[in-house]
MDAnalysis code that builds the backbone (N, CA, C; Angstrom):
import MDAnalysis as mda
import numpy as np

u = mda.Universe.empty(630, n_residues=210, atom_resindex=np.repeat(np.arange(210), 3), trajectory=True)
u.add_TopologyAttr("name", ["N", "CA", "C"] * 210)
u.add_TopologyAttr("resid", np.arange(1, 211))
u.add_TopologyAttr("resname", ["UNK", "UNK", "UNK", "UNK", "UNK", "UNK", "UNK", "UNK", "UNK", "UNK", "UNK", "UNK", "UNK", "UNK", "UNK", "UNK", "UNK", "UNK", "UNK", "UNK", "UNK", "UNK", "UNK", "UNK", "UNK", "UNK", "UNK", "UNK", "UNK", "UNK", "UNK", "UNK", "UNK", "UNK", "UNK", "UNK", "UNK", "UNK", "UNK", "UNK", "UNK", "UNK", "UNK", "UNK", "UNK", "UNK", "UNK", "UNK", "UNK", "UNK", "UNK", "UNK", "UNK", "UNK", "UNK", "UNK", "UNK", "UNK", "UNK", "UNK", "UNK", "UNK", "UNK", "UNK", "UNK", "UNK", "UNK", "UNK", "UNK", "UNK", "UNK", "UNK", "UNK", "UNK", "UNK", "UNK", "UNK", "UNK", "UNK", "UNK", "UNK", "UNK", "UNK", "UNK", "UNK", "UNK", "UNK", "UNK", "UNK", "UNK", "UNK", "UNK", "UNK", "UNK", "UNK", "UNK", "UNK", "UNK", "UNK", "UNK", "UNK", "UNK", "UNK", "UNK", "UNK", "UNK", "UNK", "UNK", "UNK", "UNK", "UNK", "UNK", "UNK", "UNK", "UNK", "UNK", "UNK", "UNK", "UNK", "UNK", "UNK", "UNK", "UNK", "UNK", "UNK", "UNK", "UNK", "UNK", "UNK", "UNK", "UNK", "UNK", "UNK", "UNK", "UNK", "UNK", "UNK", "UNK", "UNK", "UNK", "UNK", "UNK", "UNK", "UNK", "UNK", "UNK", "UNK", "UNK", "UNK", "UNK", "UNK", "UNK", "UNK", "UNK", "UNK", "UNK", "UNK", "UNK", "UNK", "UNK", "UNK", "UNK", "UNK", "UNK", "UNK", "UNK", "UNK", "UNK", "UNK", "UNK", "UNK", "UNK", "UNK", "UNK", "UNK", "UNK", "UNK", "UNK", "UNK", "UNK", "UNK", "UNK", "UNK", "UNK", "UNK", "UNK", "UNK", "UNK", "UNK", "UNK", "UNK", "UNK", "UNK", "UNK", "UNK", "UNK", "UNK", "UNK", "UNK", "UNK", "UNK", "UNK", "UNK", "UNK", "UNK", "UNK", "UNK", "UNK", "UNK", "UNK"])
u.atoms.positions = np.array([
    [20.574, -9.708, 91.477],
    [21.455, -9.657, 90.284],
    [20.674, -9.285, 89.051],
    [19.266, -9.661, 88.854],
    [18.767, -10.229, 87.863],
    [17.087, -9.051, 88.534],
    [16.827, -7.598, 88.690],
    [15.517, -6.868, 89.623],
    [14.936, -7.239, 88.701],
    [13.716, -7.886, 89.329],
    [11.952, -7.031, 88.531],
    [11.886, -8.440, 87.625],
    [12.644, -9.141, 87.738],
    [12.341, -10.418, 87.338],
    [12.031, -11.909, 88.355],
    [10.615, -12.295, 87.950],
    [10.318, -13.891, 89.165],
    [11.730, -14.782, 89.858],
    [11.636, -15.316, 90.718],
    [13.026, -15.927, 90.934],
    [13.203, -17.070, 90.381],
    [12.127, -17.775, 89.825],
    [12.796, -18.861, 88.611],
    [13.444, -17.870, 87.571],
    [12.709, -17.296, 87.168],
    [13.844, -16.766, 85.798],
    [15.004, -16.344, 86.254],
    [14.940, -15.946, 87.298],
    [16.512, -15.060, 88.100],
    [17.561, -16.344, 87.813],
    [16.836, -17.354, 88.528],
    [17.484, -18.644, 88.687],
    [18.736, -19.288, 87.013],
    [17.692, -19.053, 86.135],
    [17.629, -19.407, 85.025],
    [18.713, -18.535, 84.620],
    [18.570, -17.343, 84.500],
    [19.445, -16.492, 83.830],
    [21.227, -16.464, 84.842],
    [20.914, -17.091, 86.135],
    [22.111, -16.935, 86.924],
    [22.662, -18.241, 86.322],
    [21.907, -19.141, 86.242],
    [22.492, -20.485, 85.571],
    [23.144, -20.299, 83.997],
    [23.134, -19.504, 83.429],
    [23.196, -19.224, 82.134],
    [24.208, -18.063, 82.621],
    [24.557, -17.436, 82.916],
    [25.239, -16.711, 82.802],
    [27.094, -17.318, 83.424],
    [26.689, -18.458, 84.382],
    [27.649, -18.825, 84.651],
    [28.519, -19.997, 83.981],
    [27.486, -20.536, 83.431],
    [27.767, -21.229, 82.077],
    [28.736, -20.644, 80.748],
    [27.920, -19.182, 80.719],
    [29.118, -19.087, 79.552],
    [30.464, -18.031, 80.277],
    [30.279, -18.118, 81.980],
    [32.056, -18.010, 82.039],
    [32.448, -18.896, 82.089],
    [32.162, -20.075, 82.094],
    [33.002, -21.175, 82.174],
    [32.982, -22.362, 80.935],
    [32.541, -21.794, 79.959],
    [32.373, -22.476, 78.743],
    [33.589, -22.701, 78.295],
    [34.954, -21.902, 78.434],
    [35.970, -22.096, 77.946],
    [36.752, -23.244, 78.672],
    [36.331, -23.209, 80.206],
    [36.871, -24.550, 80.861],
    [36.403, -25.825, 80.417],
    [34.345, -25.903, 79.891],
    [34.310, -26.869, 79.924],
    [34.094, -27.536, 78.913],
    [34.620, -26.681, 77.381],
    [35.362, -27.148, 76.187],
    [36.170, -27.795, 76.462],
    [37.589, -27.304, 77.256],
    [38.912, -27.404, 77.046],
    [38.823, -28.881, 77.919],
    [37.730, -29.297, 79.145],
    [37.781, -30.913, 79.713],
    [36.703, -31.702, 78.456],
    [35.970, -31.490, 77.685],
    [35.241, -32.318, 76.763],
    [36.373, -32.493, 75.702],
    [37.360, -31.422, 75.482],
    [38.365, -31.879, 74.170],
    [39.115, -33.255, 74.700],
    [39.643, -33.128, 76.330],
    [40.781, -33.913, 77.087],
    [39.948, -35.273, 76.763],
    [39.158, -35.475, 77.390],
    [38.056, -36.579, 77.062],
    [37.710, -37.029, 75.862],
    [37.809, -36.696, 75.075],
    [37.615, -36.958, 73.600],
    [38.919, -37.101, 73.248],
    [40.405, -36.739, 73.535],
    [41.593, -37.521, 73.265],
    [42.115, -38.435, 73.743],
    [41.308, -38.329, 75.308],
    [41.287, -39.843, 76.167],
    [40.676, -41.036, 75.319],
    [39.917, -40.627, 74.928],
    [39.184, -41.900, 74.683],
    [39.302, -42.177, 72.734],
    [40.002, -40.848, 72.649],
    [40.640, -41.838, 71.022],
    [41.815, -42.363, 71.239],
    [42.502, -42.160, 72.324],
    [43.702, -43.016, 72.412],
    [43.589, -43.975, 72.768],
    [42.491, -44.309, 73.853],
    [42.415, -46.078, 74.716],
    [41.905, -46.421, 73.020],
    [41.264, -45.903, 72.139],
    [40.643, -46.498, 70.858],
    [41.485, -47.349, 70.005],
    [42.764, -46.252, 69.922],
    [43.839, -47.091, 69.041],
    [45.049, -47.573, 70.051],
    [45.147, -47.437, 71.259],
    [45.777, -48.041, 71.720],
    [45.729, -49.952, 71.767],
    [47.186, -50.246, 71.367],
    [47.438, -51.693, 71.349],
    [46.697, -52.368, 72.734],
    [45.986, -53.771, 72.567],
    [45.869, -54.123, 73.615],
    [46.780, -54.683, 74.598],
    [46.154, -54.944, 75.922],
    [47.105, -55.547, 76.855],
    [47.976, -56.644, 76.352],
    [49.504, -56.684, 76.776],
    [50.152, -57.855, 76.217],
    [50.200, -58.989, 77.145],
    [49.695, -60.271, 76.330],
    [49.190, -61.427, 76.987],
    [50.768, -62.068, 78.467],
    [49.879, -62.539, 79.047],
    [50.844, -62.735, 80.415],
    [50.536, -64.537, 80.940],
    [51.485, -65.055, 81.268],
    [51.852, -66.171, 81.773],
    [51.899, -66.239, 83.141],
    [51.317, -67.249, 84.247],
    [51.793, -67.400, 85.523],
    [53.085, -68.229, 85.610],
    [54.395, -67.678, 86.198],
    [55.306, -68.243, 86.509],
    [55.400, -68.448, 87.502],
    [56.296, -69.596, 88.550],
    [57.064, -69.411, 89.622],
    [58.035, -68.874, 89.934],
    [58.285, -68.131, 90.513],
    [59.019, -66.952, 91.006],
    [60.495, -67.519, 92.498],
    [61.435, -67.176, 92.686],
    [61.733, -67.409, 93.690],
    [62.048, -65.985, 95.116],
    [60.865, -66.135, 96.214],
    [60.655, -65.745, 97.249],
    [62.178, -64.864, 98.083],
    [62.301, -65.569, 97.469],
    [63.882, -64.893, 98.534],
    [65.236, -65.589, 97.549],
    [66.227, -65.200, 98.288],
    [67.698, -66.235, 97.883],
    [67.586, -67.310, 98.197],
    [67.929, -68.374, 97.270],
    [67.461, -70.064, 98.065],
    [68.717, -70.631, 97.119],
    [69.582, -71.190, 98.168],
    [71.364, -71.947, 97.975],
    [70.625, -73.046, 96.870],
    [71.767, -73.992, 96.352],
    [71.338, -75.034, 95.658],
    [71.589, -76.276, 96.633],
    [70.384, -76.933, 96.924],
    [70.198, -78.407, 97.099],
    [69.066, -77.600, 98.455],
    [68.617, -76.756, 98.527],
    [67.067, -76.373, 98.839],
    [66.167, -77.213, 98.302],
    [65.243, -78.252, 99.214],
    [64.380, -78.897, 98.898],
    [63.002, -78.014, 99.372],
    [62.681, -77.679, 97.423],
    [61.663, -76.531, 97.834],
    [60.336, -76.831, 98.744],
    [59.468, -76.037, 99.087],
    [58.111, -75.512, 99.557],
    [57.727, -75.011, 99.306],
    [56.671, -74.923, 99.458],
    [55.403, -74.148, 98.917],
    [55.579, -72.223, 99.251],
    [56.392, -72.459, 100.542],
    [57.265, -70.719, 101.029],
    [58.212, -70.161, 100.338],
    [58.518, -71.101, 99.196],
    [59.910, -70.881, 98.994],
    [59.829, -70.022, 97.824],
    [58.646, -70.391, 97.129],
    [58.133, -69.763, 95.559],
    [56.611, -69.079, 95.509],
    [56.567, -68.145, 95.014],
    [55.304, -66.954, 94.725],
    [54.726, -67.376, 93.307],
    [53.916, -66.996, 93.283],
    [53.249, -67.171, 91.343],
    [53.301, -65.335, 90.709],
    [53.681, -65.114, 90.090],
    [53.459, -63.606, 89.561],
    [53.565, -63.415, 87.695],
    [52.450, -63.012, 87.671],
    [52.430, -62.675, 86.004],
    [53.433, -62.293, 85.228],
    [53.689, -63.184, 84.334],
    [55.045, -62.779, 83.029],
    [54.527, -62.820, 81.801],
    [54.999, -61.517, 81.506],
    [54.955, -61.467, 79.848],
    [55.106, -62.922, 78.733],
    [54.407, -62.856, 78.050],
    [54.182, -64.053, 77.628],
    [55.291, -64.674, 76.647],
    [55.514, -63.550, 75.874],
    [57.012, -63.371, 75.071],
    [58.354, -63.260, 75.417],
    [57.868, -62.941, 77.081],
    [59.310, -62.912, 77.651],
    [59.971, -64.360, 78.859],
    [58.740, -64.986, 78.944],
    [58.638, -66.024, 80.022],
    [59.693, -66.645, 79.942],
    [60.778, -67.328, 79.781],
    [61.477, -68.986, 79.779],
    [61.580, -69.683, 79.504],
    [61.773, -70.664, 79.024],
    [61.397, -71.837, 78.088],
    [61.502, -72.963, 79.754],
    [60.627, -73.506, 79.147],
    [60.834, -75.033, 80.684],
    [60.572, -74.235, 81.864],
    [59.688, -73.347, 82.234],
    [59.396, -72.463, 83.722],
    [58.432, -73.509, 83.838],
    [59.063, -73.996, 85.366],
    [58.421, -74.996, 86.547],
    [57.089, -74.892, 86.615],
    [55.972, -75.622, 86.387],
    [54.594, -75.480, 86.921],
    [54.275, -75.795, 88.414],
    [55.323, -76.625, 89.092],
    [54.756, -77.157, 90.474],
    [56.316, -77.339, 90.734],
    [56.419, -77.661, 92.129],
    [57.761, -77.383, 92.700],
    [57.861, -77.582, 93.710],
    [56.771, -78.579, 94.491],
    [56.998, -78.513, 96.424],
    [57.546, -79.913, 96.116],
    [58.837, -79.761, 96.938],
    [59.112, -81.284, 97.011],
    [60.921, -81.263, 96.282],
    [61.141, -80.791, 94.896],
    [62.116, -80.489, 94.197],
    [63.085, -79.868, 94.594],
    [64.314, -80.795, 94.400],
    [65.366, -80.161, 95.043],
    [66.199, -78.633, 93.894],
    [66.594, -78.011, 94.231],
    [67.353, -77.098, 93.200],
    [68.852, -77.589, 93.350],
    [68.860, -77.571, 92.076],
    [70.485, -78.261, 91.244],
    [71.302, -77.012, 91.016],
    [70.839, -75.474, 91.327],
    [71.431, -74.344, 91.579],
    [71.093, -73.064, 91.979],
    [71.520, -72.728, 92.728],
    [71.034, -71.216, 93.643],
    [70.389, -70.368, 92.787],
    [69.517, -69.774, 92.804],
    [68.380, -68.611, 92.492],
    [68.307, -67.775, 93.524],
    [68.281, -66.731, 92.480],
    [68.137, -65.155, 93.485],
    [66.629, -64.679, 93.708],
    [66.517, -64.102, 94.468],
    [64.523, -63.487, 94.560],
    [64.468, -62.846, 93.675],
    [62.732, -63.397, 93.091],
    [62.487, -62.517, 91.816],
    [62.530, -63.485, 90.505],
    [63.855, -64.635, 90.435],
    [64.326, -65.032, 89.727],
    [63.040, -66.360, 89.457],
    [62.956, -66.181, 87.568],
    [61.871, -67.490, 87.678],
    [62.548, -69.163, 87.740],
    [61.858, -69.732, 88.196],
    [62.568, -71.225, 89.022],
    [62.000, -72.008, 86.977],
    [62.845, -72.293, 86.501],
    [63.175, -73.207, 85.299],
    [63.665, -74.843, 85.640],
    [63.055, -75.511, 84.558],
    [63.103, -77.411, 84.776],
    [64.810, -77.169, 84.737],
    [64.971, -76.575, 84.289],
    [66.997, -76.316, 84.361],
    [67.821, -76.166, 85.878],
    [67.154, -75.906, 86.241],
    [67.273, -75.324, 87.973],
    [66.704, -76.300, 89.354],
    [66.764, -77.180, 88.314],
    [65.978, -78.398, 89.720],
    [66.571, -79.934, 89.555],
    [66.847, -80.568, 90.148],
    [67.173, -82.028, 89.907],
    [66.313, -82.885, 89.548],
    [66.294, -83.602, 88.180],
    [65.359, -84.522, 88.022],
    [65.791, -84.457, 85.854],
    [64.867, -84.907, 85.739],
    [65.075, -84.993, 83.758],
    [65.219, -84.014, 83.027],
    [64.777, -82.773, 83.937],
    [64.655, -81.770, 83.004],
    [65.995, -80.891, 83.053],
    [66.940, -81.588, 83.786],
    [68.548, -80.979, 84.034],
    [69.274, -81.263, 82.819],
    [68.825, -82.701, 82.638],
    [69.411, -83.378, 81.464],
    [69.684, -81.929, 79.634],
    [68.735, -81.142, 79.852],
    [68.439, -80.190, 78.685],
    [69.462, -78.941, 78.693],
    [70.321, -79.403, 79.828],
    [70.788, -78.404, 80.010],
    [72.227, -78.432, 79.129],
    [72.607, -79.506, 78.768],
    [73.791, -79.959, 77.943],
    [73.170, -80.827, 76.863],
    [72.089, -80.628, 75.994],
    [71.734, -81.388, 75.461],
    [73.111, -82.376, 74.657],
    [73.018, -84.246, 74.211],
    [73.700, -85.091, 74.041],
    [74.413, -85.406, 74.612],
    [75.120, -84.931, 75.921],
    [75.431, -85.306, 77.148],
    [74.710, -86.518, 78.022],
    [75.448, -87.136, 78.653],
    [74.890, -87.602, 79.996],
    [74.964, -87.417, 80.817],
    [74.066, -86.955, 81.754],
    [73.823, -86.696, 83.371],
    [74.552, -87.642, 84.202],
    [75.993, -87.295, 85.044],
    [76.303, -88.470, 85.629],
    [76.730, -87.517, 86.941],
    [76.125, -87.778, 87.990],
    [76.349, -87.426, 89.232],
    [77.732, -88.199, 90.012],
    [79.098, -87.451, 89.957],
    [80.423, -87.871, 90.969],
    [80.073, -86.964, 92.317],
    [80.856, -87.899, 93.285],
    [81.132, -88.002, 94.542],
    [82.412, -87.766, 94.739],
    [82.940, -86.134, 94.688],
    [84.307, -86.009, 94.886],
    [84.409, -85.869, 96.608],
    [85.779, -86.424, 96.633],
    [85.923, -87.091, 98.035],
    [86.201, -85.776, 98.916],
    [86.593, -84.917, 98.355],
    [87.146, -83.507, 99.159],
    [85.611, -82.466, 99.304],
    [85.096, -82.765, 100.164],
    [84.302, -81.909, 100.161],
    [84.389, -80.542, 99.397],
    [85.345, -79.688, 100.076],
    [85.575, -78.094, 99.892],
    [86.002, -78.066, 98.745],
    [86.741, -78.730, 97.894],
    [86.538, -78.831, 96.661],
    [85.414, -78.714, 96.043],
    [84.607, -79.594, 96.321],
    [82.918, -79.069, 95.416],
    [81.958, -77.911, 95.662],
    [82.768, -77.216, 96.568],
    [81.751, -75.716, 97.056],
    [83.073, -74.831, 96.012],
    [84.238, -74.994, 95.237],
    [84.872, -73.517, 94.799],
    [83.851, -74.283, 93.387],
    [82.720, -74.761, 92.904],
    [82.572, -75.400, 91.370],
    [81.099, -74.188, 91.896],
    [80.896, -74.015, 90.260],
    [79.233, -73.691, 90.530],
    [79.055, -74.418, 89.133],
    [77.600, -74.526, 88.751],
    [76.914, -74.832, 87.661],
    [77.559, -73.866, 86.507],
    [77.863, -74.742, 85.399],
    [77.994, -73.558, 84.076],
    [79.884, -73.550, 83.440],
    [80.819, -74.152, 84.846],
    [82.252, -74.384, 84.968],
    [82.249, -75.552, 84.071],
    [83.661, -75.303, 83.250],
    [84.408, -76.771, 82.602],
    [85.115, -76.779, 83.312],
    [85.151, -78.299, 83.330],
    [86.372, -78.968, 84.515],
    [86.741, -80.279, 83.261],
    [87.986, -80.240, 84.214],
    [88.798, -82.172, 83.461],
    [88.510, -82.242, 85.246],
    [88.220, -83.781, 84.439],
    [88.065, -84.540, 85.700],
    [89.281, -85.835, 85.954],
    [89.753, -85.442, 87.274],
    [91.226, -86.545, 87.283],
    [90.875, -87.625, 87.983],
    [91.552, -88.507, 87.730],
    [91.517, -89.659, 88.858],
    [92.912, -90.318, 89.497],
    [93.244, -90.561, 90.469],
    [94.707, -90.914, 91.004],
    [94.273, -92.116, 91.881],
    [94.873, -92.770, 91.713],
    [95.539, -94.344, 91.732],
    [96.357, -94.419, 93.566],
    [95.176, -94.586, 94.580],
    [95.824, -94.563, 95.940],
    [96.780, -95.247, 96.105],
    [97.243, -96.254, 95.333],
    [98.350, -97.250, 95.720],
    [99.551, -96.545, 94.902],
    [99.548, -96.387, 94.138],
    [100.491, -95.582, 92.948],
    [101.052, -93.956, 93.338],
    [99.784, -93.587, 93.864],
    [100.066, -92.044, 93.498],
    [99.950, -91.685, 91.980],
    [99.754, -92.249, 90.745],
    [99.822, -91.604, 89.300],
    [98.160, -91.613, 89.227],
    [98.343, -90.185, 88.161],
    [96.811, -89.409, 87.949],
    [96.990, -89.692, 86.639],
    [95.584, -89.524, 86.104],
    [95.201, -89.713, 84.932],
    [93.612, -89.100, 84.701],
    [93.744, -88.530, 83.709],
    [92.356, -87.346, 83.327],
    [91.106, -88.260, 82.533],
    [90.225, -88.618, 83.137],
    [88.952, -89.319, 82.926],
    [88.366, -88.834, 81.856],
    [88.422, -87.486, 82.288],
    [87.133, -86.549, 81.234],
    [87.549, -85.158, 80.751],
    [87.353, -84.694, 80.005],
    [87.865, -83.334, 80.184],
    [86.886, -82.467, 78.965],
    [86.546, -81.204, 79.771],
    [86.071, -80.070, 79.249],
    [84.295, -80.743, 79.481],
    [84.123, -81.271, 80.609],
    [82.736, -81.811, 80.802],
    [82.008, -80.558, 81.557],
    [81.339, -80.292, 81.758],
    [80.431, -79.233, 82.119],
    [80.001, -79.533, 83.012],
    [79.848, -78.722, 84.654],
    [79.310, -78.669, 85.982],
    [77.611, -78.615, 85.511],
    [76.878, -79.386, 85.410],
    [75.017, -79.030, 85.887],
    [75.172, -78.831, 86.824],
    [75.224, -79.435, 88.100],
    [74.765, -78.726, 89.543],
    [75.439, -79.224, 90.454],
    [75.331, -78.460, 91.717],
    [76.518, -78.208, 92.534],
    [75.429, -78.726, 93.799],
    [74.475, -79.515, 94.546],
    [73.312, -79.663, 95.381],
    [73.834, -80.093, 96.176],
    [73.667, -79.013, 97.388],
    [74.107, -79.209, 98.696],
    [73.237, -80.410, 99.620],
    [73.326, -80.773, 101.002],
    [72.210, -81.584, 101.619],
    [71.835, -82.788, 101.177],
    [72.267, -83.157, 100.547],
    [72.721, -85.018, 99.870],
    [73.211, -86.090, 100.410],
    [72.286, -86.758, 101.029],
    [73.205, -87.938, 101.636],
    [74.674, -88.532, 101.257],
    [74.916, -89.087, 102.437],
    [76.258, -89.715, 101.947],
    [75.833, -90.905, 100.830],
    [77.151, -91.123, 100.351],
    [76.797, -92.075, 99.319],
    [76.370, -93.562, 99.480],
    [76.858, -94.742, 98.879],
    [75.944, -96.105, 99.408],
    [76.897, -96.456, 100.233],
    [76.338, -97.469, 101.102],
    [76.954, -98.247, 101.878],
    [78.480, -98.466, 102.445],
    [79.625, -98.150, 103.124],
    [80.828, -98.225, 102.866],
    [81.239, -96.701, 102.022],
    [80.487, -96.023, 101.870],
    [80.752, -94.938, 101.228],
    [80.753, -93.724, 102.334],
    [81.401, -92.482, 102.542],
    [80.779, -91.842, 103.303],
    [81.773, -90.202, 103.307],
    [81.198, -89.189, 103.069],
    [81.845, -87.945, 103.060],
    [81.744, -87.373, 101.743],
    [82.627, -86.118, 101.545],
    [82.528, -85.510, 100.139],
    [81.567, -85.018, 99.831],
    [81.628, -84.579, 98.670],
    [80.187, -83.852, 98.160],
    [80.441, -84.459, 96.332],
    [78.405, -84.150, 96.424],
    [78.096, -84.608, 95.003],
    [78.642, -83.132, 93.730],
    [78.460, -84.049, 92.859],
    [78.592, -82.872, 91.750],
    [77.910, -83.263, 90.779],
    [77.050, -82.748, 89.945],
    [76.427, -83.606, 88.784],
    [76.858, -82.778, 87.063],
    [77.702, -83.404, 86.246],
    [78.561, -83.482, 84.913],
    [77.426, -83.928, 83.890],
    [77.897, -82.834, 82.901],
    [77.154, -83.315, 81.527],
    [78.791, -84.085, 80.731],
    [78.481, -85.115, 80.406],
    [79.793, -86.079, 80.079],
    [79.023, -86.729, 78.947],
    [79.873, -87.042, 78.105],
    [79.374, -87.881, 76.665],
    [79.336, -89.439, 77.498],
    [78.819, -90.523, 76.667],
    [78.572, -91.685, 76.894],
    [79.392, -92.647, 77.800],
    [80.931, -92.146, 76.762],
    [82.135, -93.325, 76.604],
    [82.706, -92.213, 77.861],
    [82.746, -91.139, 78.154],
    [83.606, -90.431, 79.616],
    [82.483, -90.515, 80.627],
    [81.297, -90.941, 80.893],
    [80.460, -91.705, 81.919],
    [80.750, -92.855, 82.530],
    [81.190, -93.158, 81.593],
    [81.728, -95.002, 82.372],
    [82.733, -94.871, 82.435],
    [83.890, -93.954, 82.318],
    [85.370, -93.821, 82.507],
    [85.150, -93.008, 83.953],
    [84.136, -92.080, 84.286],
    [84.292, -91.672, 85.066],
    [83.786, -92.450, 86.496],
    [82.548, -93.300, 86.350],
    [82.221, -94.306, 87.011],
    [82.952, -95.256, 87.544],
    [83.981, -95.813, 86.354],
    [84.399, -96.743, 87.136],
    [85.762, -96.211, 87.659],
    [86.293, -95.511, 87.516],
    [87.715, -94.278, 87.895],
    [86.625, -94.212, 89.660],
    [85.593, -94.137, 89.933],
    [85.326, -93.490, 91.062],
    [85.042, -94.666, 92.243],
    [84.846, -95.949, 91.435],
    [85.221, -96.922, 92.093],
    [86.128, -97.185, 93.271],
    [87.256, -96.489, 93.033],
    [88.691, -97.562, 93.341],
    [89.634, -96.064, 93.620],
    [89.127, -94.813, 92.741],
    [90.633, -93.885, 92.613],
    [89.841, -92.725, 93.290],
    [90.417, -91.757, 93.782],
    [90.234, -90.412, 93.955],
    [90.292, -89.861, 92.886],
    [88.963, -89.027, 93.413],
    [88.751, -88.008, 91.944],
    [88.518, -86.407, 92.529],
    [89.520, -86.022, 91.600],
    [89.259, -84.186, 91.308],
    [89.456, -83.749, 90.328],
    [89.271, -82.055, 90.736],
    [88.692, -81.520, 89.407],
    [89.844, -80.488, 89.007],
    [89.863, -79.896, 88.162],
    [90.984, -78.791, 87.548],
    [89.950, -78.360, 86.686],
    [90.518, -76.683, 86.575],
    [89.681, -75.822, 85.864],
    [89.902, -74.551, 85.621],
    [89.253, -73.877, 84.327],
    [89.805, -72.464, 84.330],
    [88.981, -71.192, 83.866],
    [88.809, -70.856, 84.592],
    [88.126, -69.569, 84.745],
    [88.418, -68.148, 83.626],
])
């Protein structure tokens, strides 16, 4: 390429010559690189992230969780939940969660249900009709009735009280007690003990409207 010249210099001048055909390529990757790296410059940093519990699959309400039942996966820190569960083997859910969905102290049976109607009281009824307590989900107003087995006359305990949770897999109730399903009501003070002692002695159901 290069007669009558040593083959280092040949070398030299072949190296140089191919250099400046390709000088225009290897401007045009030193510019890319130099806008790469002023952008990671002013680019915002990473936005901070939270470990949540997650739920694994579809899991009904009154699932007494496991350790299978829930994943841990990073959440935006601003976007997380308020009350997202730190631990959870053992806890029953007070309402069905979809996969994906983060498992909240709202979503489990125990004190932290109570927040869910704040000034309410948590009062768990035992309506006697089973299939009645599977058309309720969490989140429904109901009046709650009570009827008088010897009488036949009804009379409304509570009304416009709020369904917390609907938890399937619940023992029967105490002693002499037996069937139905639970339901657990956010109820003010004075319709807790109306509804308590109404459940004593009367049949109780629910009415409601969608």
């Amino acid at each position: 390429m290069f007669p009558g010249l040593p083959p280092t210099r040949r070398r030299l001048r072949a190296v140089r010559h191919q250099l400046r055909r390709r000088r225009r390529l290897i401007a045009a990757t030193l510019a890319g690189v130099a806008v790469l790296a002023a952008i990671r410059a002013v680019a915002p940093p990473p936005a901070a992230t939270v470990e949540v519990l997650v739920a694994a699959r579809d899991l009904p309400s009154g699932t007494r969780l496991t350790d299978t039942d829930l994943v841990a996966r990073d959440y935006p820190a601003d976007l997380a939940p308020a009350g997202a569960a730190d631990a959870a083997a053992g806890r029953v859910l007070a309402a069905p969660i979809g996969q994906g969905e983060v498992l909240t102290d709202l979503r489990v049976v125990g004190p932290g249900l109570a927040r869910a109607q704040p000034g309410d009281t948590v009062v768990p009824v035992r309506l006697p009709d089973a299939g009645m307590a599977t058309l309720l989900q969490p989140g429904d107003v109901v009046d709650l009735l009570a009827t008088d087995p010897g009488t036949g006359t009804s009379r409304a305990v509570a009304r416009e009280v709020t369904v917390l949770a609907t938890p399937t897999g619940v023992p029967d109730g105490p002693a002499g007690g037996s069937g139905g399903a639970l339901v657990v009501v956010g109820a003010s003070a004075s319709e807790a003990v109306a509804i308590t002692s109404a459940a004593l002695g009367q049949f109780l159901t629910v009415s409601w409207e969608r």
